[in-house]
Each structure stands twice: as structure tokens, then as C-alpha cells.
C-alpha positions as CSV (number, residue, x, y, z in Angstrom):
1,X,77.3,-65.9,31.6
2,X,77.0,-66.4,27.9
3,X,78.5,-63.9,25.3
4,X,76.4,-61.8,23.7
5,X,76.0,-61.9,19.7
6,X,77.6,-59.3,17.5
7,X,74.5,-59.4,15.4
8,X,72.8,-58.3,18.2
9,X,73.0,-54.4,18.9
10,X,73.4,-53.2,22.7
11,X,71.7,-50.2,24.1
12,X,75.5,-48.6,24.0
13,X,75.5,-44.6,23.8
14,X,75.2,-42.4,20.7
15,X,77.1,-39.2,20.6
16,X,74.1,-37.7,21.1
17,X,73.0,-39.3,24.2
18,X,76.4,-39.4,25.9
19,X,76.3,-35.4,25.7
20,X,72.9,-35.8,26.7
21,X,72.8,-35.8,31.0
22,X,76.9,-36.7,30.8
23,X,77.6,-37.3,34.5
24,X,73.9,-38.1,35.5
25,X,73.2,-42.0,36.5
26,X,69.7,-42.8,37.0
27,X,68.9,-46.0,39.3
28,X,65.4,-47.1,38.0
29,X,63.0,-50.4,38.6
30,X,60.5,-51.9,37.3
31,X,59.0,-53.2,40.3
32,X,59.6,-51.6,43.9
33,X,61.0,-53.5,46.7
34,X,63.7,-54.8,44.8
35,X,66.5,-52.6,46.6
36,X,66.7,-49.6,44.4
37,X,67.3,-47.0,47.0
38,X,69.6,-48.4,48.7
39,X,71.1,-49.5,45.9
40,X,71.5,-45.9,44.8
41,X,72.5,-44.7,48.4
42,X,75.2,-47.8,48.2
43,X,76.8,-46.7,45.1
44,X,77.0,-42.9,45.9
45,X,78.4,-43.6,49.3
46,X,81.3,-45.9,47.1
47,X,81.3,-43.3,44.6
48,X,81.9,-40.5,46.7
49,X,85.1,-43.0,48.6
50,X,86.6,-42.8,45.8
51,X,87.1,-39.5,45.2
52,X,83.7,-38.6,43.6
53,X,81.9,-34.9,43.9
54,X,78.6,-37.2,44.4
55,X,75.0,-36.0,44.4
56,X,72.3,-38.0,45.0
57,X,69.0,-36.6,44.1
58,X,66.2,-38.5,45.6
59,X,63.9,-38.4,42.1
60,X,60.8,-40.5,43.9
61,X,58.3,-38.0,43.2
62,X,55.7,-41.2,44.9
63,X,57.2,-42.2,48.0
64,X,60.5,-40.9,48.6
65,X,62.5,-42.4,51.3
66,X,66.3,-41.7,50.7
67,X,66.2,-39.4,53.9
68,X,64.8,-42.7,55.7
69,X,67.2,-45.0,54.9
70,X,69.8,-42.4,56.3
71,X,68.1,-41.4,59.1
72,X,68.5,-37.7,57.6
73,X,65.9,-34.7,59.2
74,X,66.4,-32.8,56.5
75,X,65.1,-28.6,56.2
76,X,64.3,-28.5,52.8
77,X,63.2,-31.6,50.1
78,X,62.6,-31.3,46.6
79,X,59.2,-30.8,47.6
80,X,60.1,-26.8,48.5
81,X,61.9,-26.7,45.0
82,X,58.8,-27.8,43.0
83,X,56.8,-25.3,45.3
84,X,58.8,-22.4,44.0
85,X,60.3,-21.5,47.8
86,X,63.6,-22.4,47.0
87,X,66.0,-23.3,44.7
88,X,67.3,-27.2,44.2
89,X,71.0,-25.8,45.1
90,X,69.6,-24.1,48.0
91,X,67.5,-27.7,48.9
92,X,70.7,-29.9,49.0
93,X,72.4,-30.9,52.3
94,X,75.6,-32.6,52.7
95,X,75.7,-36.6,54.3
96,X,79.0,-36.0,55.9
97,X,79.2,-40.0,57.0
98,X,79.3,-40.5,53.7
99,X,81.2,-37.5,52.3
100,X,78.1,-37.1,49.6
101,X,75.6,-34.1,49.1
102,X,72.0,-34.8,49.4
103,X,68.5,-34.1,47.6
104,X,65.8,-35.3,49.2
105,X,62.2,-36.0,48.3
106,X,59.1,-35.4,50.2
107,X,58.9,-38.6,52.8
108,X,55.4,-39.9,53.1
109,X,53.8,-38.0,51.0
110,X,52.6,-38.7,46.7
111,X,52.1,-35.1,46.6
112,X,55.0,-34.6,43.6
113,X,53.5,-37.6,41.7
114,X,51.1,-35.9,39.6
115,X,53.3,-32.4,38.4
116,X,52.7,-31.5,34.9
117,X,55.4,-32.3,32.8
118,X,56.4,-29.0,32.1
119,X,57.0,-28.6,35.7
120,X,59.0,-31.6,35.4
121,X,61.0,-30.7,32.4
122,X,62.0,-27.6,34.1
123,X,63.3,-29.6,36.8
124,X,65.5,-32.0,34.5
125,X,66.6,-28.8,33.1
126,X,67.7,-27.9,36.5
127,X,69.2,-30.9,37.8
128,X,71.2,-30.8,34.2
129,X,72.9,-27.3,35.4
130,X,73.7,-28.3,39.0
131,X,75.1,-31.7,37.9
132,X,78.0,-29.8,36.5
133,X,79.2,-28.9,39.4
134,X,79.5,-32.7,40.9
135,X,81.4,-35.7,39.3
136,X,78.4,-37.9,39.3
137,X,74.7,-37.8,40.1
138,X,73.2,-40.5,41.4
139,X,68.9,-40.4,40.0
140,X,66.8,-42.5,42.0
141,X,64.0,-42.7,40.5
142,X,60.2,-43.8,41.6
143,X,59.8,-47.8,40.7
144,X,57.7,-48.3,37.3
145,X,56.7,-46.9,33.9
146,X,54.7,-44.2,34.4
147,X,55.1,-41.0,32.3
148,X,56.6,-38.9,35.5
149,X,59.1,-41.5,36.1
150,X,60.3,-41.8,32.2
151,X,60.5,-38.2,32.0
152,X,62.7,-37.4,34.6
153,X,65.0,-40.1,33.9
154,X,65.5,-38.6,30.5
155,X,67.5,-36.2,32.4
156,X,70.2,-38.9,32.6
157,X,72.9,-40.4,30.2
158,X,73.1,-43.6,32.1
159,X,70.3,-45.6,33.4
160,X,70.8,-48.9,35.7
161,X,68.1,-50.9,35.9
162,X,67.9,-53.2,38.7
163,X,66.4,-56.3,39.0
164,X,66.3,-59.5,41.4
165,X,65.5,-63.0,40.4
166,X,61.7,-63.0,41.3
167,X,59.6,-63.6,37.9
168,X,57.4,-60.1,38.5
169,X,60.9,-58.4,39.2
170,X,62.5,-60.1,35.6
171,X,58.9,-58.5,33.8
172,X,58.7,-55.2,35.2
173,X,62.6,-54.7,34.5
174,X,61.6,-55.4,30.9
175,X,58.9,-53.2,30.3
176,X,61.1,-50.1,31.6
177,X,63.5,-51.2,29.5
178,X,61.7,-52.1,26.3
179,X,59.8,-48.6,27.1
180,X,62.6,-46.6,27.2
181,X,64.3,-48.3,24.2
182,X,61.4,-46.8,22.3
183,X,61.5,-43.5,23.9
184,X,65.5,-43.5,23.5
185,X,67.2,-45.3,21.1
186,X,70.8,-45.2,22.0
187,X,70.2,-44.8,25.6
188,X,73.0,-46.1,27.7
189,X,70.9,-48.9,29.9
190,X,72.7,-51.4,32.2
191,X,71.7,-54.2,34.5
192,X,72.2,-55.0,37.9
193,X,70.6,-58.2,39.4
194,X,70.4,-57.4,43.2
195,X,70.1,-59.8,46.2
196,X,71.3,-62.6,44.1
197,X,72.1,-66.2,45.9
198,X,75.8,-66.3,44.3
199,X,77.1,-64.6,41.3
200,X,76.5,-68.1,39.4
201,X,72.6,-67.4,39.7
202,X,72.9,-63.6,39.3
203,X,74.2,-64.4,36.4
204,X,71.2,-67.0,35.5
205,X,68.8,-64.3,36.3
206,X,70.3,-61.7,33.9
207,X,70.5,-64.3,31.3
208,X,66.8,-64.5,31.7
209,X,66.8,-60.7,31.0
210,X,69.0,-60.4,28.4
211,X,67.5,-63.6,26.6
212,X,63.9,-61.7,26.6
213,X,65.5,-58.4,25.0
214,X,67.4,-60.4,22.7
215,X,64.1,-61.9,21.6
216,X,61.3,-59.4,21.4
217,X,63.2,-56.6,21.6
218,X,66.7,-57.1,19.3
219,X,68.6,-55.2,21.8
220,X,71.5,-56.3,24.6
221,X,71.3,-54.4,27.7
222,X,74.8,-55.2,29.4
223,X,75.3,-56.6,32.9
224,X,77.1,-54.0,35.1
225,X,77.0,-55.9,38.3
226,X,75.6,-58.5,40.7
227,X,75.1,-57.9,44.7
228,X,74.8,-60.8,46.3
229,X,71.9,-61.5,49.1
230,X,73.5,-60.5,52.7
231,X,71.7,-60.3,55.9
232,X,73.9,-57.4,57.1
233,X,72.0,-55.6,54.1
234,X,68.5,-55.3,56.0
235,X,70.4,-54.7,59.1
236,X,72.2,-51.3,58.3
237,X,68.6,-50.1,57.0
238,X,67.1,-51.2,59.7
239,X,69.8,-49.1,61.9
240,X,69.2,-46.2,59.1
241,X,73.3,-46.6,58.3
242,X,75.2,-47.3,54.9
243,X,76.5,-50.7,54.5
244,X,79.8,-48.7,53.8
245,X,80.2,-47.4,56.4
246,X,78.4,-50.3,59.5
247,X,79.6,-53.6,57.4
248,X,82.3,-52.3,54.8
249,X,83.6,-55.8,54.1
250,X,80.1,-57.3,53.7
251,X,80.0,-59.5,50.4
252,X,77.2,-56.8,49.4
253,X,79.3,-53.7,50.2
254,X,82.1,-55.4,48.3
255,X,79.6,-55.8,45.2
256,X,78.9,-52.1,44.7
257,X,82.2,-51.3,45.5
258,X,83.0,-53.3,42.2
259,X,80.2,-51.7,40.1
260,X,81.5,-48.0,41.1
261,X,84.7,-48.6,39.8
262,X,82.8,-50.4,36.2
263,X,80.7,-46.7,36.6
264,X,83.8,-44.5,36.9
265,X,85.2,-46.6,33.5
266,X,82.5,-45.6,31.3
């Protein structure tokens, strides 16, 4: 990987920003199908073995699917919080496999897309209070740019955005971050390249990235980690288990093992 420039300025925290959403860690996308959930459901799992209080609040008001991928029935989703019948402490259940408390979305359903943004800042208000209660939140947010999306990861202090090496992957991940470097200057945005053939060309593929934001944007959006591509990946979804906890010496596992520890270090 090549060093970045000192004359180019990162997207490293101002004061401001840090304060701003402290423990919250939003896992965004530019383009879906890249492994975002589970990338999310990954890290709070590793999070949460390290001694983490670790929420993770399923924030894909589209097409939510955190209580898939865990095989999780749960009683109440975010869904009943936006509806008024509950509140989002009551809506949280705990993942005891994982030792992790869960929000979940509404499965199936694009019925939260469209809230009015009022609704939604008084839900990013929300999710500010309960974070304080955890260590770290884990955001995972709906793939894309759209206004819903961008406004409930303002919630956060971190954002990850990850990426793969496929060229409509590399532009999507740009535009979220090129749109939330002019909604957020100062924003703390990292980058992980996911399902990468070896670290050599994960490392390639971020290049790519970083080259792009160097160029038209004059900004340096650090690498946080690289996941390499393993089988045993699409086998624990398929079997609706964490990689932690069906394959915890998986090359993959291993990965986001490494990138919690970077997280807890910020």
C-alpha cells in the first residue's frame, strides 16, 4: 500500500465531530451486496468478545435483514419504535450466542424508507441517548446516498465504508463518501475492502479508492481493514450463524477480529 501524502488532509475527526455520536460506528455502502451486514454483525460479535457493551442497531430503514442473517424472531423491530408503540430501549433484545444486544429493522418490508426527516432526527436523537449506555454501537445502515440514509448516519462519529473490488462497488463507495465529505467535513470515514482475493489486492483495490479521493476530492479516507474472500463466509449465512461463533479461525473471522481491535484504538 502506498503512503499517503502529508499535503493531503484525511477525513480525521474534529473535536467537534468526535463529541459528535462518540461511541456510535456506522457501517455504510455504496452499493448493496457487498457484505455490509454481515460485515456489521461480524464486528459486533468481535466487539462484544472482547469485552464490549455492543449494540447493534439494524438502521436499514429499506430492507432490513440483520434478524435474517441471525436467524432471530424477534417481538418488536424498529418498526414499532417509529410507530410510536414502543420505545427503542423497550425494542432491543439481547443475541446471547453472541453476547450482543439487538435492534432490529422491519424484515421485508420498505415501509421505514420514506419517514420525514424529523421523524428521523428524533430517532438519531434517540439512538444518541441509549448509546451511552453501551461501549459501542454498531449502525448499519441501508446501502446508497439517499437523504434517509445520510441522515441517520449523521448520528454516528465513525463511519466505515465498505467496499469490494468490483468497479460499480469502487464508484458507489465514492459518491457516499465524497457526499458525506460535503455534508461533514471532519467526519471520521474509514475503509474496508471486503471479500478481497489476498491482502496484496485488497490493498490494490483501496488504492483505487484512495487515488480517486486524492484526486477529485483532496481528501484521504484511511484503510481500517481488509477481509479476505472465504467460502465458510456464505456458509454461516446460509446456516443463519456468525462466522465467530461456526468458523472462528476462518481467514475472514480472523480479519474482523483485527479491525475490532484498530476500532477499540481509536
Amino acid at each position: 500500500m502506498t503512503s499517503s501524502s502529508d499535503a493531503v488532509p484525511t477525513l480525521a475527526p474534529r473535536p467537534s465531530e468526535r463529541q459528535k455520536g462518540r461511541n456510535i460506528i456506522a457501517i455504510a455502502s455504496g452499493k448493496g451486496g457487498v457484505g455490509k451486514t454481515w460485515f456489521a454483525i461480524t464486528t459486533s460479535h468481535a466487539l462484544a468478545r472482547r469485552g464490549q457493551r455492543t449494540l447493534l442497531f439494524d438502521g436499514d430503514l429499506g430492507l432490513a435483514n440483520v434478524d435474517i442473517q441471525l436467524g432471530l424472531m424477534p417481538r418488536a423491530d424498529l418498526g414499532s419504535v417509529v410507530a410510536g408503540k414502543m420505545t427503542l430501549n423497550q425494542a432491543i433484545m439481547r443475541y446471547e450466542p453472541g453476547g450482543f444486544d439487538v435492534l432490529a429493522g422491519r424484515s421485508g418490508s420498505g415501509s421505514l424508507a420514506n419517514i420525514p426527516p424529523s421523524r428521523l432526527q428524533i430517532l438519531a436523537d434517540d439512538l444518541a441517548l441509549m448509546a451511552q449506555k453501551y461501549d459501542r454501537v454498531i449502525l448499519d445502515l441501508g446501502a446508497g446516498v439517499e437523504k434517509s440514509v445520510r441522515h441517520l448516519a449523521r448520528a454516528a462519529g465513525t463511519i466505515i465504508v465498505v467496499t469490494s473490488d468490483e468497479p460499480t462497488s469502487l464508484t458507489d463507495a465514492y459518491a457516499f463518501i465524497k457526499v458525506t465529505a460535503m455534508e461533514r467535513p471532519g467526519v471520521d470515514v474509514r475503509v474496508v475492502i471486503n471479500a478481497a482475493n489476498s491482502t496484496r489486492e485488497g490493498e490494490r483495490t483501496y488504492q483505487t479508492l484512495q487515488k480517486a479521493c486524492q484526486g477529485f476530492l483532496k481528501i484521504n479516507p484511511p484503510l481500517l481493514g481488509i477481509v479476505r474472500r472465504d467460502m465458510r463466509v456464505r456458509e454461516a449465512i446460509r446456516n443463519q450463524t456468525p462466522i465467530l461463533t461456526r468458523h472462528p479461525n476462518a481467514e475472514a473471522a480472523m480479519d474482523v477480529e483485527a479491525i475490532a481491535a484498530r476500532l477499540l484504538s481509536l
